[in-house]
C-alpha positions, 0 to 999 in steps of 0.5 A: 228885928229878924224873925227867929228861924227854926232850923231845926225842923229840917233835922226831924225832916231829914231823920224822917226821910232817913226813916222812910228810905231805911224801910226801902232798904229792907229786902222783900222778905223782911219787909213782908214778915212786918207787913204780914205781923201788922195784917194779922194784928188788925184782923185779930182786932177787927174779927172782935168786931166782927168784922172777917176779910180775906187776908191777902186782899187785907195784906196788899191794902195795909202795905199800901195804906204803909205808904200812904202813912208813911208820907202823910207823916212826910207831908205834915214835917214838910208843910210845918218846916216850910211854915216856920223855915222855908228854902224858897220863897214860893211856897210851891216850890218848897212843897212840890219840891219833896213831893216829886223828888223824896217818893221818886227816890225811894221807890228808885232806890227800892229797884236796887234792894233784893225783891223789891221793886220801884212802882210808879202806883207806889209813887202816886200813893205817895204822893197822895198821903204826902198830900193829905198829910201837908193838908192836914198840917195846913188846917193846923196852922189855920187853926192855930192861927185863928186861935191866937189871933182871937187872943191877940183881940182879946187882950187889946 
């Protein structure tokens, strides 16, 4: 019997993808007015803790903690896509193949918006959150696994 394929993982990919591309595409002065509402969210919160940070240092972490995020939620699509559907049959290829080519493209289609700028930092912080996000993915399905194998052995 063939193993059912999920396909459909690829469409949460690709919207996903979409997602991040649409953030790109936001000119310079909408895409900081958001990033400037998340700021001062999380100072307010953290100042109830007591916890006081200068907002411009606090502003260029939390954008780039923005892509960090965004791309770990990439990471974790594509590892469990790759998992349950892949396109190679070398997993690295799958995996390395959206690790280079979807920040690569994003931050080459920034160069085109207004203000917006292409940064190969930017690209290595998302490499980085594309990283963790497919690792945390990884233990997931280690874990998952591991779980229904001791449930297999039980039954038996």
């Amino acid at each position: 019997m063939k193993p059912k394929r999920h396909w459909w993982i690829w469409i949460i990919v690709i919207f996903y993808i979409w997602f991040i591309f649409h953030n790109s595409m936001q000119v310079a002065a909408a895409s900081n007015q958001l990033s400037i509402k998340v700021t001062w969210w999380l100072i307010n919160h953290l100042q109830k803790f007591g916890l006081y940070c200068d907002f411009s240092v606090f502003h260029h972490y939390v954008r780039k903690l923005a892509h960090f995020s965004e791309f770990a939620g990439l990471g974790f699509l594509v590892t469990l896509a790759f998992t349950l559907c892949p396109i190679f049959d070398q997993w690295y290829l799958n995996f390395f193949l959206f690790l280079l080519a979807v920040p690569f493209a994003d931050e080459t289609l920034q160069t085109h918006i207004a203000g917006r700028s292409g940064q190969v930092s930017d690209m290595i912080i998302d490499g980085c959150g594309f990283l963790a996000g497919g690792f945390v993915c990884y233990l997931f399905i280690l874990v998952i696994r591991d779980l229904f194998s001791h449930t297999d052995r039980t039954r038996s």
